[in-house]
Phi, psi and omega in degrees: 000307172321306191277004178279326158332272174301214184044320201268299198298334181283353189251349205263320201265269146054294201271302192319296164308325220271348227245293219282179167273167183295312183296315196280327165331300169339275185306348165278328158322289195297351182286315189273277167005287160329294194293314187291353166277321194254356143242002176275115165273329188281304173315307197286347159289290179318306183312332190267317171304306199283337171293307191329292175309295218273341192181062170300006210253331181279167191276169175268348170296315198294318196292277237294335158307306201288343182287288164308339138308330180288327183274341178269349150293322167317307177294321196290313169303321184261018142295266176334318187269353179276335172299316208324339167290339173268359169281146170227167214284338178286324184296316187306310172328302200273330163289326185248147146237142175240148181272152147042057160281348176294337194279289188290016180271297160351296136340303172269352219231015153248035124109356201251003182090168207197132183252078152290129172238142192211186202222181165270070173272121136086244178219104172290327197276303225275348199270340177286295203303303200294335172286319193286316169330303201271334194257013177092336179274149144229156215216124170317113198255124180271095194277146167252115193293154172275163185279315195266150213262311199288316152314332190267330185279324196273241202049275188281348191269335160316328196256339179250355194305326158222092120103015169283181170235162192230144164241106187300138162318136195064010173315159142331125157293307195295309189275012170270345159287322212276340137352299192269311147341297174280038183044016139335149175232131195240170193212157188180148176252148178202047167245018182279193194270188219224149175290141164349296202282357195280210224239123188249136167235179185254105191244129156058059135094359134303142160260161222174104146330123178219155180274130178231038129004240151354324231243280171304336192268296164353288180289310202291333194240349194088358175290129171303184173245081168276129151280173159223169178184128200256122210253121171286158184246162164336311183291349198080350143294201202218140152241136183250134173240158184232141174208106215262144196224129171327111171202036142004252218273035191222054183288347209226134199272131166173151187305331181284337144288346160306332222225336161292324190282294171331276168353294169313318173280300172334309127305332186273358167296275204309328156358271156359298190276335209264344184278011185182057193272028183267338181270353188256165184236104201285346197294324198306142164277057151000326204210016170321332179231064189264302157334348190245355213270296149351299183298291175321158151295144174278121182081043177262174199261127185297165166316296194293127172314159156271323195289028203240151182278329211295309187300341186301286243276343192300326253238144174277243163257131162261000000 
């Protein structure tokens, strides 16, 4: 019954955004963003505690702007994404401008397969449709089922609606290598935290447990790592940028490249973040286990296996 509820409501606000144009959807996004800065208090406490750590240089004024901006992007995105029945690939055009599409065109087209990795950036859902759309390809989403089954289905039918695919979380490794083998494209967010035991690297000057994923699916098969990252503008567009992370000199599947490699997409996140950090979601506890981090090697090598189903299941939703 609960989850029948919830269904009703999700589908109920779904057709409610679906009624506006697109633009007022924004603003409507962005309304509720507000309110959830000024009454989820636990969430609006993380954010600030993690910009604080993060831009020890700002003012406090400055972080509680970039917080209230990280929740109305956050509001803006899950708007934007319940609109997705009414976008069509001509809307999508006069919406996305993309930089350097030639770097992932590139990419795929030297046959090894392609680790697209991107974060809860911007709009993480709207950067699948639109990557696959301008460069032609498609791409395997390693997705986290919802508890409610009725919620989860209308989901994923928003995320394949033109020609992706979805991989439920705790999948085969073995069929996400074969995939990337068979010269596939596979996509995952991979800046949330990493179990106690995962792989600590230094993100905004701190280690952070981080998933090494990306890192492992890469070396085992020969697939590049392109991130993307869809950067919203004032106006309520997009810029989608690509950006391929170095792995030349990374000829050999082994921890210490894992663990080099992890390190590269991480930074080149924080970049990102740090050049637009009102887009990243900042509310997440990112850094939960940064007290356990100390007892460790910074990258030392975690429990989890690559050949383990368990390494599939880390990864969050695109």
């Amino acid at each position: 019954m609960t989850d029948r509820l919830e269904f009703i409501l999700f589908s109920f606000f779904g057709f409610l955004v679906r009624l506006m144009p697109l633009r007022l959807a924004q603003l409507f996004g962005k309304s509720i963003g507000s309110l959830g800065y000024l009454f989820a208090g636990w969430r609006r406490a993380i954010a600030i505690d993690n910009l604080t750590h993060a831009f020890p240089e700002k003012s406090q004024e400055e972080i509680r702007k970039i917080a209230l901006g990280a929740f109305r992007n956050y509001a803006i995105s899950i708007s934007e994404f319940v609109w997705f029945p009414r976008l069509t690939p001509e809307r999508l055009r006069k919406l996305v401008r993309v930089q350097n599409v030639d770097a992932a065109e590139g990419v795929y087209s030297r046959g090894k397969g392609m680790v697209f990795v991107s974060a809860h950036f911007g709009n993480w859902e709207l950067l699948a449709l639109a990557g696959a759309h301008f460069t032609g390809y498609r791409v395997t989403i390693i997705v986290q089922d919802q508890r409610n089954k009725l919620v989860n289905k209308e989901i994923n039918q928003y995320r394949t609606m033109w020609g992706n695919s979805v991989v439920p979380m705790g999948s085969s490794v073995r069929e996400i290598l074969r995939k990337l083998s068979d010269g596939q494209v596979v996509a995952m967010l991979a800046d949330q935290s990493a179990p106690m035991e995962g792989l600590y690297v230094p993100y905004f000057g701190r280690p952070a447990s981080t998933h090494q994923g990306p890192a492992i699916f890469s070396l085992r098969t020969g697939a590049a790592i392109m991130m993307g990252f869809l950067i919203r503008k004032q106006n309520g567009k997009y810029e989608l940028v690509h950006e391929e992370v170095p792995t030349q000199d990374l000829n050999e599947y082994n921890q210490k490249n894992v663990a080099e490699l992890t390190r590269r997409h991480v930074a080149l996140l924080e970049k990102y973040v740090r050049m637009y950090p009102d887009q990243w979601l900042w509310m997440h506890r990112r850094w939960k286990h940064v007290d356990k981090a100390p007892a460790m090697n910074l990258a030392s090598t975690p429990r989890t296996q690559a050949s383990g189903v368990k390494t599939a299941g880390e990864f969050h939703h695109l």
